[in-house]
mmCIF file as gemmi writes it, N, C-alpha and C atoms, coordinates in Angstrom:
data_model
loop_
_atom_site.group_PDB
_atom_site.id
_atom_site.type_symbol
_atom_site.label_atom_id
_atom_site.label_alt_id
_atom_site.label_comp_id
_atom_site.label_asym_id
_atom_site.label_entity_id
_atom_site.label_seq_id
_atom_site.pdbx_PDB_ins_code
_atom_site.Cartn_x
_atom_site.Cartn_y
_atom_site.Cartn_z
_atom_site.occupancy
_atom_site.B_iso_or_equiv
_atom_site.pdbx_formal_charge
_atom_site.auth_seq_id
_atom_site.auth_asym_id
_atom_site.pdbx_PDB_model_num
ATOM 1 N N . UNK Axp A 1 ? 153.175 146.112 -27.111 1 0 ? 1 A 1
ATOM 2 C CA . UNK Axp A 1 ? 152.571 145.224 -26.14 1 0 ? 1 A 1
ATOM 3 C C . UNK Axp A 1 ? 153.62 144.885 -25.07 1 0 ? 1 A 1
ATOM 4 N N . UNK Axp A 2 ? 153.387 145.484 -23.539 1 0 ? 2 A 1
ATOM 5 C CA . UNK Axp A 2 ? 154.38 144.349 -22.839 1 0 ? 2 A 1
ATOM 6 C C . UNK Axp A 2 ? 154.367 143.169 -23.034 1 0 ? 2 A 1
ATOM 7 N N . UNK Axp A 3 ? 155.943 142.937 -22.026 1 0 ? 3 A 1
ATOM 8 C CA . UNK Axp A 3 ? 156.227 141.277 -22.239 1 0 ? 3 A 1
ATOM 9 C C . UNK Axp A 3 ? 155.546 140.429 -21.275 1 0 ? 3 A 1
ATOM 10 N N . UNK Axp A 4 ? 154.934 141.355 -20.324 1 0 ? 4 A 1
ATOM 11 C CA . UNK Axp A 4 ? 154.164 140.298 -19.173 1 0 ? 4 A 1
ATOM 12 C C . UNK Axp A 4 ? 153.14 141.743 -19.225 1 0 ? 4 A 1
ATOM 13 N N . UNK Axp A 5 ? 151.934 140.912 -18.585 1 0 ? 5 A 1
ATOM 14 C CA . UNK Axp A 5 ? 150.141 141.243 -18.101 1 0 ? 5 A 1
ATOM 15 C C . UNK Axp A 5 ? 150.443 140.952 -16.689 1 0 ? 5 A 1
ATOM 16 N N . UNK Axp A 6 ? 149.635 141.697 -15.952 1 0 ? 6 A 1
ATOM 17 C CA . UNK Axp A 6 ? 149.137 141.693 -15.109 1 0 ? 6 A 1
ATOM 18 C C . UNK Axp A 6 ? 147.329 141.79 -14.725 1 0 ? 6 A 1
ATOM 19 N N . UNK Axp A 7 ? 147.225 140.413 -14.332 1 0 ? 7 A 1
ATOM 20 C CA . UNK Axp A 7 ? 145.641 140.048 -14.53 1 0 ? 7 A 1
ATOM 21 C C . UNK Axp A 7 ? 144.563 139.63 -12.645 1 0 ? 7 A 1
ATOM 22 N N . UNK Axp A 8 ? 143.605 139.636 -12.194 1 0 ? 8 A 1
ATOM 23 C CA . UNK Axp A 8 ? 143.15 139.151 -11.299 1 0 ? 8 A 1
ATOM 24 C C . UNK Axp A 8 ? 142.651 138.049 -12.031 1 0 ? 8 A 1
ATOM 25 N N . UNK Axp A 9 ? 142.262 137.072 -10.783 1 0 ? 9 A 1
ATOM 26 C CA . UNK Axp A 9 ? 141.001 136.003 -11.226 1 0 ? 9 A 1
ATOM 27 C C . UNK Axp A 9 ? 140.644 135.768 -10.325 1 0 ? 9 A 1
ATOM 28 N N . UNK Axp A 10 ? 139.386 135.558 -10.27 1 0 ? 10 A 1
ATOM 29 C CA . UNK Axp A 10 ? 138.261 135.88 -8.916 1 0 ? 10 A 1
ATOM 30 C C . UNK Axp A 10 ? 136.851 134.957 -9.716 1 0 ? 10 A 1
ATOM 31 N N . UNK Axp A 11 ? 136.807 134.301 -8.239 1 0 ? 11 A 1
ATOM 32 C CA . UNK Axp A 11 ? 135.586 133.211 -7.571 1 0 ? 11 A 1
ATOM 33 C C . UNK Axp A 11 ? 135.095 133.59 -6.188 1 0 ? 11 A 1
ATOM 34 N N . UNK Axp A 12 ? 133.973 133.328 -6.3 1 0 ? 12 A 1
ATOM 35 C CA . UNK Axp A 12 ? 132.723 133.239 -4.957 1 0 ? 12 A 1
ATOM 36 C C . UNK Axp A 12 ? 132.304 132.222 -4.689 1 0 ? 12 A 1
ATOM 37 N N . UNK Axp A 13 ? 131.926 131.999 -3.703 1 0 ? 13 A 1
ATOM 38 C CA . UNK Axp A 13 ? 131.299 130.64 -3.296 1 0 ? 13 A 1
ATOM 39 C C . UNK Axp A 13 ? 130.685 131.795 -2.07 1 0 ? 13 A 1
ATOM 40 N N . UNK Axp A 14 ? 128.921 131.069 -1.929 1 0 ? 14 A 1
ATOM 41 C CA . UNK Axp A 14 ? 128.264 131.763 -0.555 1 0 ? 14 A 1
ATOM 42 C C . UNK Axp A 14 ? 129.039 132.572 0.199 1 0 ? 14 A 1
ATOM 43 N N . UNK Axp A 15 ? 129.916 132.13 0.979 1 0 ? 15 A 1
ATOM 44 C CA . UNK Axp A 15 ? 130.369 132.526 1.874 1 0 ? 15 A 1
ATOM 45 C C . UNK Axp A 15 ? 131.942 132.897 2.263 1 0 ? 15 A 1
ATOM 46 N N . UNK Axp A 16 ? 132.71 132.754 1.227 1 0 ? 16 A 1
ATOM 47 C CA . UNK Axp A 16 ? 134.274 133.334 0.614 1 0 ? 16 A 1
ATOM 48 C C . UNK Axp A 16 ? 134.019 133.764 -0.503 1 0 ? 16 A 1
ATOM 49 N N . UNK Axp A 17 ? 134.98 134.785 -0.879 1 0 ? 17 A 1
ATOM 50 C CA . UNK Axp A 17 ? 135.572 134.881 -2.031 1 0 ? 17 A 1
ATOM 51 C C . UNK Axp A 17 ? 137.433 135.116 -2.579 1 0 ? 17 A 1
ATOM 52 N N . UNK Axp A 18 ? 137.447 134.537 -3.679 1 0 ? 18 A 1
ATOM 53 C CA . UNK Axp A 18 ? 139.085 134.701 -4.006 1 0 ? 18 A 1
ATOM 54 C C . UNK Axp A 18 ? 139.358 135.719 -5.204 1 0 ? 18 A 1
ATOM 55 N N . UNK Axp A 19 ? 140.156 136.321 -5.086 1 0 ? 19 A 1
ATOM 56 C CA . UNK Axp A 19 ? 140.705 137.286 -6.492 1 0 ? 19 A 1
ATOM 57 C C . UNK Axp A 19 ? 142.061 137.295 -5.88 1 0 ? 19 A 1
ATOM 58 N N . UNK Axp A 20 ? 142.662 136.571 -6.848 1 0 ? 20 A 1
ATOM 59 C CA . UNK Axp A 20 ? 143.89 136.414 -7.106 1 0 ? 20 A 1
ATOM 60 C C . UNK Axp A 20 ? 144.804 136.692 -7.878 1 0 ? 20 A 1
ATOM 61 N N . UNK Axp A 21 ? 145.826 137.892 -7.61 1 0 ? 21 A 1
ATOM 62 C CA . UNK Axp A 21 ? 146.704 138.433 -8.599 1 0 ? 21 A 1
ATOM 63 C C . UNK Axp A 21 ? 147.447 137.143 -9.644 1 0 ? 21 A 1
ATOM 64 N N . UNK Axp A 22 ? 147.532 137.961 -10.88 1 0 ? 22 A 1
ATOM 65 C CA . UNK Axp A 22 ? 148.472 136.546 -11.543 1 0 ? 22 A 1
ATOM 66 C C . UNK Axp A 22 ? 149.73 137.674 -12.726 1 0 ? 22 A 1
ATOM 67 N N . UNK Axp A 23 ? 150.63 137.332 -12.816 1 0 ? 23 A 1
ATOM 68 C CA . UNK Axp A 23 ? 151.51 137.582 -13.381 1 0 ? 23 A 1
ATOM 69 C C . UNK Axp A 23 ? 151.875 136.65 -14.873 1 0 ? 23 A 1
ATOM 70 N N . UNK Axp A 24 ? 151.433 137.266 -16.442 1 0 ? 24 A 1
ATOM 71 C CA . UNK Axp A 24 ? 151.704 136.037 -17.154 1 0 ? 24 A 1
ATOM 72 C C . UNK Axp A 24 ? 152.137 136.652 -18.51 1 0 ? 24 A 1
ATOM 73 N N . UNK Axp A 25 ? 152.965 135.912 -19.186 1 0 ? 25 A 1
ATOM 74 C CA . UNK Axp A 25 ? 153.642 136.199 -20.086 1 0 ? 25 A 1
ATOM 75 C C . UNK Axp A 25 ? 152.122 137.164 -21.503 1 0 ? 25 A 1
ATOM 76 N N . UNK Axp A 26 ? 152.108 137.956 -21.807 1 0 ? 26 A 1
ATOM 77 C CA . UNK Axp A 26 ? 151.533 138.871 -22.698 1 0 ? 26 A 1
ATOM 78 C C . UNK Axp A 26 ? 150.938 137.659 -23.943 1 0 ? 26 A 1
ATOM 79 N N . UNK Axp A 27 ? 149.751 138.034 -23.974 1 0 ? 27 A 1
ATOM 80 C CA . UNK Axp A 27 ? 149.418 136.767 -24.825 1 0 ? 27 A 1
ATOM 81 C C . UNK Axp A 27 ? 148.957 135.516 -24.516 1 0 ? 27 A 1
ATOM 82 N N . UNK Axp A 28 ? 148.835 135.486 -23.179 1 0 ? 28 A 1
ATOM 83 C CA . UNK Axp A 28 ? 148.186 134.186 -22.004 1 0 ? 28 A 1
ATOM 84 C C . UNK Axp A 28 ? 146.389 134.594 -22.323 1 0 ? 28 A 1
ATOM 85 N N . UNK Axp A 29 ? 146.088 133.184 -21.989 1 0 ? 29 A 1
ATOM 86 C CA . UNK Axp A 29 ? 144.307 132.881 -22.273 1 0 ? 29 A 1
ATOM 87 C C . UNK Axp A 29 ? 143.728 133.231 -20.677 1 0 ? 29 A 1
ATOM 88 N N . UNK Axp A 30 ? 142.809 132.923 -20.964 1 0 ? 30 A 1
ATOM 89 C CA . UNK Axp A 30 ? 142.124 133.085 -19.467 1 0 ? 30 A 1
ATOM 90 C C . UNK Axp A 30 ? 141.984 131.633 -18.732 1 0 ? 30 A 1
ATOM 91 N N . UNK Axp A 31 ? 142.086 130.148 -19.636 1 0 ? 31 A 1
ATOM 92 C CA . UNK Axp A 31 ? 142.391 129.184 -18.958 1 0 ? 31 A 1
ATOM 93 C C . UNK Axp A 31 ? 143.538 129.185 -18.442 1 0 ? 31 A 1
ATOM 94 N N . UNK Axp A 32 ? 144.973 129.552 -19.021 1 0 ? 32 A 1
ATOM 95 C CA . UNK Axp A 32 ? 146.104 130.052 -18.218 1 0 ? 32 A 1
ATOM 96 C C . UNK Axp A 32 ? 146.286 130.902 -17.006 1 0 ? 32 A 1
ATOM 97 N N . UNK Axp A 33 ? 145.74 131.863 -17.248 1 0 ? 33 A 1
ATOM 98 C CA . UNK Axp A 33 ? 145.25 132.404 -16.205 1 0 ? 33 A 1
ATOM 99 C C . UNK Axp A 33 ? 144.859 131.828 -14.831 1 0 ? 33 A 1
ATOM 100 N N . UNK Axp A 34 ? 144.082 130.813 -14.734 1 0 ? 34 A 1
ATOM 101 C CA . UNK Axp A 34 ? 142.941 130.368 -13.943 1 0 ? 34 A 1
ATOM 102 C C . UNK Axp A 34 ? 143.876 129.366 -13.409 1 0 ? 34 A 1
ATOM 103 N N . UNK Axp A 35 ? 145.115 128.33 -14.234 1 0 ? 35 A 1
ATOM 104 C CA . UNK Axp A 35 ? 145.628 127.609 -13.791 1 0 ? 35 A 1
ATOM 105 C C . UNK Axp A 35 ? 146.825 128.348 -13.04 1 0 ? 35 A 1
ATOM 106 N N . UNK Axp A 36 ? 147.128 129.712 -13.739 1 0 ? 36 A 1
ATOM 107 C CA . UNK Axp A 36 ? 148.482 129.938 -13.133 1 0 ? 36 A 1
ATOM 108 C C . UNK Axp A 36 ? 148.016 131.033 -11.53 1 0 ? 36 A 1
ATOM 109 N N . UNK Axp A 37 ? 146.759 130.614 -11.415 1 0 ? 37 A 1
ATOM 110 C CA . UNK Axp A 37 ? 146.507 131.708 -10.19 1 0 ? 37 A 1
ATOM 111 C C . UNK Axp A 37 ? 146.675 130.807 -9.058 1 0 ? 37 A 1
ATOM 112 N N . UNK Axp A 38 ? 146.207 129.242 -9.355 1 0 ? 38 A 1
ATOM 113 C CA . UNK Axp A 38 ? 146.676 128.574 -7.858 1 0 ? 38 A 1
ATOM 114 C C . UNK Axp A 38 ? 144.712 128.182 -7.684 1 0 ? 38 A 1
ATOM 115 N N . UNK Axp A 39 ? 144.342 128.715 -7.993 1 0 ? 39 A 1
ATOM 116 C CA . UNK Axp A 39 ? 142.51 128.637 -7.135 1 0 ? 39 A 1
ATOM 117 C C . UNK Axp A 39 ? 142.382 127.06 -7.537 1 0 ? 39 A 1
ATOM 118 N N . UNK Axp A 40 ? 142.368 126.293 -8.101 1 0 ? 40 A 1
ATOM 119 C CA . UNK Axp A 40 ? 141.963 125.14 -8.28 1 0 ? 40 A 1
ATOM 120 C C . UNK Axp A 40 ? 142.553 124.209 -7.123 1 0 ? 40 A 1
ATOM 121 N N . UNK Axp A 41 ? 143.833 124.509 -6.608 1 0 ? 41 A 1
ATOM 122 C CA . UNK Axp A 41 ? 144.329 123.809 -5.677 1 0 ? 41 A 1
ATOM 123 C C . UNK Axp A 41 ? 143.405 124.61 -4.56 1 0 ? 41 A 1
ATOM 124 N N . UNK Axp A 42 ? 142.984 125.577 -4.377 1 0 ? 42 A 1
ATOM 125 C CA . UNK Axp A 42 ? 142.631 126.422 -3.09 1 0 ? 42 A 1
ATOM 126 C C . UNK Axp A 42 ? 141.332 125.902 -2.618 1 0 ? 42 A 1
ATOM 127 N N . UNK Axp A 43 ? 140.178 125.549 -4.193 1 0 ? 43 A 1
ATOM 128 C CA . UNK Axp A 43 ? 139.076 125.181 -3.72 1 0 ? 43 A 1
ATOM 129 C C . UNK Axp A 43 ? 138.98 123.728 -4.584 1 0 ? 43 A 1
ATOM 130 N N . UNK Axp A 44 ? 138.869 122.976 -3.46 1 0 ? 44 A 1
ATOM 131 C CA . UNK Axp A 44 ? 138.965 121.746 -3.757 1 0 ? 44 A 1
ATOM 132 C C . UNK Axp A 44 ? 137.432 121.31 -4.731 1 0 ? 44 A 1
ATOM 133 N N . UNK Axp A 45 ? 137.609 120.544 -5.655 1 0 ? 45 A 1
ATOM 134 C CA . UNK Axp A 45 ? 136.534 120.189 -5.96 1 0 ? 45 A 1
ATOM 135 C C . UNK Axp A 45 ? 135.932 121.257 -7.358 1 0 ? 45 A 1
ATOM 136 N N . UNK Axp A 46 ? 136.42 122.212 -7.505 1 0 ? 46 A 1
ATOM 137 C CA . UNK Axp A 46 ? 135.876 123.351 -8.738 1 0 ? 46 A 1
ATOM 138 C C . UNK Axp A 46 ? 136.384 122.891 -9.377 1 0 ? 46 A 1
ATOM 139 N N . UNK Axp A 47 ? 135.504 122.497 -10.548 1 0 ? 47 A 1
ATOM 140 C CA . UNK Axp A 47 ? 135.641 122.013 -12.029 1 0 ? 47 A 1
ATOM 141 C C . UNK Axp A 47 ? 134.54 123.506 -12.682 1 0 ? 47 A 1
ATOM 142 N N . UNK Axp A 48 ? 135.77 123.659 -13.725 1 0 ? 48 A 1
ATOM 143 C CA . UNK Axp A 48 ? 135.358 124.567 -14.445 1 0 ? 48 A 1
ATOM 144 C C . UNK Axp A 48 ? 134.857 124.444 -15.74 1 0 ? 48 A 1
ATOM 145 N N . UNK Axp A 49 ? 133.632 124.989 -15.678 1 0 ? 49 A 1
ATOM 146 C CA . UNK Axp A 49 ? 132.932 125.229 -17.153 1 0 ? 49 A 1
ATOM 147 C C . UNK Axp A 49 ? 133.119 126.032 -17.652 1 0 ? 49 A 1
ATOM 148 N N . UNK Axp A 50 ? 133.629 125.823 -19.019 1 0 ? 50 A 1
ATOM 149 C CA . UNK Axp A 50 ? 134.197 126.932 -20.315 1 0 ? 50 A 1
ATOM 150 C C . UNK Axp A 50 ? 132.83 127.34 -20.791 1 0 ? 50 A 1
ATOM 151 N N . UNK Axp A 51 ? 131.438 127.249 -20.524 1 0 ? 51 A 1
ATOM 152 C CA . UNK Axp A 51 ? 130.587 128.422 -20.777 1 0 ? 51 A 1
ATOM 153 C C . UNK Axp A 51 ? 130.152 129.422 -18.924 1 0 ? 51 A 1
ATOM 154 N N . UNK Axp A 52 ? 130.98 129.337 -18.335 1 0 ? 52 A 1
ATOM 155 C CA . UNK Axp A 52 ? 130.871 130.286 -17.21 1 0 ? 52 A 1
ATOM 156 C C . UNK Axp A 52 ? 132.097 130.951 -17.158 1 0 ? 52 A 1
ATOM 157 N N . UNK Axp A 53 ? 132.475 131.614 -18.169 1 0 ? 53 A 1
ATOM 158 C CA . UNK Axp A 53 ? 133.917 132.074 -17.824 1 0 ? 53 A 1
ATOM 159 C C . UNK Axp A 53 ? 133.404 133.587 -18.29 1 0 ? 53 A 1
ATOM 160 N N . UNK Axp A 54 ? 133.998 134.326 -17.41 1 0 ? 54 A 1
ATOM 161 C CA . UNK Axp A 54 ? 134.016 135.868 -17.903 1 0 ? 54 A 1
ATOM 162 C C . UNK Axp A 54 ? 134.718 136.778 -17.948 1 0 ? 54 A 1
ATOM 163 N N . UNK Axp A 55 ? 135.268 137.853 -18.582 1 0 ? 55 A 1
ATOM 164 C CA . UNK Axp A 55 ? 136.53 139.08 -17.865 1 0 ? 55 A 1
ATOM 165 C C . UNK Axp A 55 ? 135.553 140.346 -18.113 1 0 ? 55 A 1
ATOM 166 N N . UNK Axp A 56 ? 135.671 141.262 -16.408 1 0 ? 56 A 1
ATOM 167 C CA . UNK Axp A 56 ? 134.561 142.313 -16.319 1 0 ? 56 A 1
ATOM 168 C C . UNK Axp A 56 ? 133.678 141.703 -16.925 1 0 ? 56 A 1
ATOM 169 N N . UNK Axp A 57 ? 132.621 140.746 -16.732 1 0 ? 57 A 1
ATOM 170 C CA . UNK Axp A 57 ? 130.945 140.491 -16.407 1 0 ? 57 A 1
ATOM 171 C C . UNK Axp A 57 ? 130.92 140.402 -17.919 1 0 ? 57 A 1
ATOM 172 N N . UNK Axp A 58 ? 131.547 139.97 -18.738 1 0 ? 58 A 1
ATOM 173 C CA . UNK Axp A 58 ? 131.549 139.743 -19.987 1 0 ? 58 A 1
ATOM 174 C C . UNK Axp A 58 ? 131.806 138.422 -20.564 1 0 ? 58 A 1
ATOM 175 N N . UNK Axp A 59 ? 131.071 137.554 -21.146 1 0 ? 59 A 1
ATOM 176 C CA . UNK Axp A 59 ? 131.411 135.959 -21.438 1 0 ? 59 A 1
ATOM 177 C C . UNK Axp A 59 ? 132.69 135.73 -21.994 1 0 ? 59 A 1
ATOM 178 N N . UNK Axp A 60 ? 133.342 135.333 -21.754 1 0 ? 60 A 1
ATOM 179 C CA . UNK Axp A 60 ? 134.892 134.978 -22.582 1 0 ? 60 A 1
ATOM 180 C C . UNK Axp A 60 ? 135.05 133.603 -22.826 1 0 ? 60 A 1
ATOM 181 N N . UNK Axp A 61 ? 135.833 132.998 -23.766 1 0 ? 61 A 1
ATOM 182 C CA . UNK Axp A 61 ? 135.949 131.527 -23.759 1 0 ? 61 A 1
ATOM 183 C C . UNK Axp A 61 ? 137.469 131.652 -22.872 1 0 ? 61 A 1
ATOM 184 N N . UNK Axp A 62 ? 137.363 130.052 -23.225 1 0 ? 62 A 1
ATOM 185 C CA . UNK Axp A 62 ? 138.686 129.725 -21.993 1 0 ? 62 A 1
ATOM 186 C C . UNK Axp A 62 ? 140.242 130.278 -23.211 1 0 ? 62 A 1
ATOM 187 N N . UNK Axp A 63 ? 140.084 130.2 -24.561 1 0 ? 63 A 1
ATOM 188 C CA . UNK Axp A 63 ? 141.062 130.492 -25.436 1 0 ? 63 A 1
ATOM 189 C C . UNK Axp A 63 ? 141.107 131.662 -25.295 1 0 ? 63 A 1
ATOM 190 N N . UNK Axp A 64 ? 140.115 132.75 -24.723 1 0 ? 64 A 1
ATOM 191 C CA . UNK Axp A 64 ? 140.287 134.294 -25.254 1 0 ? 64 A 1
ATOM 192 C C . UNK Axp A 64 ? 141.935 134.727 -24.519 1 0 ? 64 A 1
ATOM 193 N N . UNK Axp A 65 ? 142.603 135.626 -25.619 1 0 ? 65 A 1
ATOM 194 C CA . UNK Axp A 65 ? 143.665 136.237 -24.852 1 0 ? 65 A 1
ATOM 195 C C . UNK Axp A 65 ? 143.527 137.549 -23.887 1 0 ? 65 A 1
ATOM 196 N N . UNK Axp A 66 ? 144.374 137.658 -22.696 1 0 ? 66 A 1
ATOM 197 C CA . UNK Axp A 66 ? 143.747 138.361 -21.912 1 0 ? 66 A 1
ATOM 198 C C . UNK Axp A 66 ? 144.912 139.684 -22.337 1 0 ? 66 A 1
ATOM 199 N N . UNK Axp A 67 ? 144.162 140.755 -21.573 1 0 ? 67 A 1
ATOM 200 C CA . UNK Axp A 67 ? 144.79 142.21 -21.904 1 0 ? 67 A 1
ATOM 201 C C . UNK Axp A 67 ? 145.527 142.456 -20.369 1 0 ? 67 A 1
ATOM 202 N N . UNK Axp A 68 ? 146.328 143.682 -20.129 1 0 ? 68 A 1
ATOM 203 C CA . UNK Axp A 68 ? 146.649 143.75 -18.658 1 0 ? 68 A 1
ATOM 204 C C . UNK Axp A 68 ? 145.813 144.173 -18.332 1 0 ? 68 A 1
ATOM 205 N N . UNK Axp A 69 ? 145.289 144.456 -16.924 1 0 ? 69 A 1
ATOM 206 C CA . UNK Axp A 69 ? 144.615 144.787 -16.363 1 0 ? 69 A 1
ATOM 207 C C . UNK Axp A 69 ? 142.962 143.988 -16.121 1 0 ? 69 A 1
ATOM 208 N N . UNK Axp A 70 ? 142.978 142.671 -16.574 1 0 ? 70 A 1
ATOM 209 C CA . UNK Axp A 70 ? 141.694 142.131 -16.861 1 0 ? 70 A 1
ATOM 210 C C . UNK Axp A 70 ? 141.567 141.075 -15.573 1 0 ? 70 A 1
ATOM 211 N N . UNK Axp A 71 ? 140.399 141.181 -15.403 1 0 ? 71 A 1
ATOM 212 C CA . UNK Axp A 71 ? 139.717 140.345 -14.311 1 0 ? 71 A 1
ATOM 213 C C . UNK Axp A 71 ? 138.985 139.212 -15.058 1 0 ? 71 A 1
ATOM 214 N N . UNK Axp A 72 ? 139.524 138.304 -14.518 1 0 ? 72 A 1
ATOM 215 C CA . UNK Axp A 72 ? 139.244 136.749 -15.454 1 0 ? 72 A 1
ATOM 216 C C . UNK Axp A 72 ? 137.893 136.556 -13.781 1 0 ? 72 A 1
ATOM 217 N N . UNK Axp A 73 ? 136.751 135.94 -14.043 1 0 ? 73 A 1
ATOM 218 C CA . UNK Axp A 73 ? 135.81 135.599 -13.451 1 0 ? 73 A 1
ATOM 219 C C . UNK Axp A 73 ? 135.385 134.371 -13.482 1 0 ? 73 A 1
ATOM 220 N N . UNK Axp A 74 ? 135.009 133.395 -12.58 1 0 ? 74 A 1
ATOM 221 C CA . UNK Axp A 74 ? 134.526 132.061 -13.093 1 0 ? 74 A 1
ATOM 222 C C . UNK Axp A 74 ? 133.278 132.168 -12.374 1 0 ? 74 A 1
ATOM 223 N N . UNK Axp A 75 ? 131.837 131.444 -13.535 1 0 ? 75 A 1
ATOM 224 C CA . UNK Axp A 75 ? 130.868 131.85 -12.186 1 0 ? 75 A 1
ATOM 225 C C . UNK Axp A 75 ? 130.326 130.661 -12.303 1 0 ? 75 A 1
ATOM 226 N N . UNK Axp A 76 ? 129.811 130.716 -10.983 1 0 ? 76 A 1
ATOM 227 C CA . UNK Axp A 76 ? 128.841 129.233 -10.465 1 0 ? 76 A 1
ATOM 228 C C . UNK Axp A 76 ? 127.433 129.35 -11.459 1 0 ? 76 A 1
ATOM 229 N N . UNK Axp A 77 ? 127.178 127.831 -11.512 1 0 ? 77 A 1
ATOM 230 C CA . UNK Axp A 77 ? 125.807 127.451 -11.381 1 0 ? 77 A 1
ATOM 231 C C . UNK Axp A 77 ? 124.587 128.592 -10.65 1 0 ? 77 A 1
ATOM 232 N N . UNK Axp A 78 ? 123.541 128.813 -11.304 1 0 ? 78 A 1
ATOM 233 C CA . UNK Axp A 78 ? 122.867 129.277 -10.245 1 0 ? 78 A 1
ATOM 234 C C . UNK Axp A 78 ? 122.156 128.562 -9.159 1 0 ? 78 A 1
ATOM 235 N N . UNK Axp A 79 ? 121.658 128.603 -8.016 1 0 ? 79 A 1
ATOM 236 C CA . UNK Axp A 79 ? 121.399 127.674 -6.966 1 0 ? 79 A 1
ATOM 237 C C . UNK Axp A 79 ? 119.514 127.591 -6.911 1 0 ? 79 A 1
ATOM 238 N N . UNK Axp A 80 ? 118.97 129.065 -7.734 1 0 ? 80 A 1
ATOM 239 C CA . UNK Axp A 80 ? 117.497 128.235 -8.121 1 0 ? 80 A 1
ATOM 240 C C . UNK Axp A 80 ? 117.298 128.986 -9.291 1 0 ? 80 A 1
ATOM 241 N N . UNK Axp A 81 ? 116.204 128.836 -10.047 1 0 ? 81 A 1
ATOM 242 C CA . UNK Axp A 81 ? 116.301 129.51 -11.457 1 0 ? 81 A 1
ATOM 243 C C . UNK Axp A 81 ? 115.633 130.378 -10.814 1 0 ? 81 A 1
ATOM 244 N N . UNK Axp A 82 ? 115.906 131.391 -11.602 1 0 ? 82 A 1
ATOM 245 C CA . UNK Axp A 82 ? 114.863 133.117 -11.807 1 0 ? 82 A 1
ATOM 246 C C . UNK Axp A 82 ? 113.45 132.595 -11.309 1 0 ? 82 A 1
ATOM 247 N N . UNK Axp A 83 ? 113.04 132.018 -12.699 1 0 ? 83 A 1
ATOM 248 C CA . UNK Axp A 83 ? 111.612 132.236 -12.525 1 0 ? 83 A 1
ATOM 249 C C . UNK Axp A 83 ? 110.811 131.207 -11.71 1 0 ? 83 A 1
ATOM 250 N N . UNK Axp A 84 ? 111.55 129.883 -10.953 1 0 ? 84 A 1
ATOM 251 C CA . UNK Axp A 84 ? 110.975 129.449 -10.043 1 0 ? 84 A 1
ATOM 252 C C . UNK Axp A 84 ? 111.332 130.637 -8.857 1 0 ? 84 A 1
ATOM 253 N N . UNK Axp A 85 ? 111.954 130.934 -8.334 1 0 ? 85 A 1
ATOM 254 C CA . UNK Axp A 85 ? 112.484 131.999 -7.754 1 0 ? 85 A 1
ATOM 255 C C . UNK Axp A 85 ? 111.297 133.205 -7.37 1 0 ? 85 A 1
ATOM 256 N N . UNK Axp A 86 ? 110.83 133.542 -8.323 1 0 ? 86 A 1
ATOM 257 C CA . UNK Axp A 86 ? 109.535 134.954 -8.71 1 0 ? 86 A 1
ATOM 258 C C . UNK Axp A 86 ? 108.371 134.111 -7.986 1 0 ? 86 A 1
ATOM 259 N N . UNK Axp A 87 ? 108.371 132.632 -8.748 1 0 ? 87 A 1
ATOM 260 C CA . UNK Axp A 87 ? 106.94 132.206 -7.943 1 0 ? 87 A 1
ATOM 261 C C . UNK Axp A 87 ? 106.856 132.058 -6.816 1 0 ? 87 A 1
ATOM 262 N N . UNK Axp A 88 ? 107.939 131.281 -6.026 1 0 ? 88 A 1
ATOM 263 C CA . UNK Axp A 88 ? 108.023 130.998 -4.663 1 0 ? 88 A 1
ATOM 264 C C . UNK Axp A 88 ? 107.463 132.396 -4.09 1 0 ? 88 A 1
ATOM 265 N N . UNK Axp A 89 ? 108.432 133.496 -4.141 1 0 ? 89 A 1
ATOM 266 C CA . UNK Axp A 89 ? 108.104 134.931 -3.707 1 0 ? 89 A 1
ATOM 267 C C . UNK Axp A 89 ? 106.47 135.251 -3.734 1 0 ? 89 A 1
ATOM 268 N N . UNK Axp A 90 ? 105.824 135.153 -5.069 1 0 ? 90 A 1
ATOM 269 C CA . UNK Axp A 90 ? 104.409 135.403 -5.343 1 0 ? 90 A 1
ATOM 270 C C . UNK Axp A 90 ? 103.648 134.192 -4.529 1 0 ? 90 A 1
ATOM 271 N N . UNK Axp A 91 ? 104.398 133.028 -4.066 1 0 ? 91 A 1
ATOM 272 C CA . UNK Axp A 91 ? 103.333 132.479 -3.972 1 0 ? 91 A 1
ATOM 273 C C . UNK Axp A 91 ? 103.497 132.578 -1.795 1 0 ? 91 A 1
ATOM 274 N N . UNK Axp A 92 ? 104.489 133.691 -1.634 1 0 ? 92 A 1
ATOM 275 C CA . UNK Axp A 92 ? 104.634 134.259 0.027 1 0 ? 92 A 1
ATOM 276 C C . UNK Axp A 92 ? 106.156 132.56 0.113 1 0 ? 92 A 1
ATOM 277 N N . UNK Axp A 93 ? 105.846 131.167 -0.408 1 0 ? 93 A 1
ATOM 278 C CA . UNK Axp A 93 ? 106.473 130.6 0.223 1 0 ? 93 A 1
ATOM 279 C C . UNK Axp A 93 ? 108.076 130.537 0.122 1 0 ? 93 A 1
């Protein structure tokens, strides 16, 4: 195992997005990760939920240890559900 990973971590919001290289000792979580990338200072106001966490589109907890090469993901809230979503569409409005 190297002694250091090399990891992204990447957020969206509408209209930016961040993926941010991080450098971390082999054996770092993905909440480490997330703190040692800087994004919390970048976007003011993101509070993170430990059931929206993912690496490659895959659910991870905030304890999981990360591998090199892994893309730590945090994802938003959705902004309307699915299936109100389908009706609006069906219903033209």
């Amino acid at each position: 195992m190297a002694e250091r990973i090399a990891v992204e971590v990447a957020y969206a919001e509408a209209g930016r997005q961040w993926v941010l290289p991080v450098q971390l000792p082999a054996g770092a979580t993905v909440m480490q990760a997330i703190e040692a990338s800087g994004l919390l200072e970048q976007v003011p106001g993101l509070a993170i939920d430990p059931a929206r966490l993912g690496v490659f589109s895959r659910k991870a907890a905030p304890d999981q240890v990360l591998e090199d090469g892994d893309r730590v993901e945090i994802y938003r809230p959705l902004s309307l559900d699915p299936k109100e979503a389908r009706r609006r569409r069906a219903q033209g409005t």
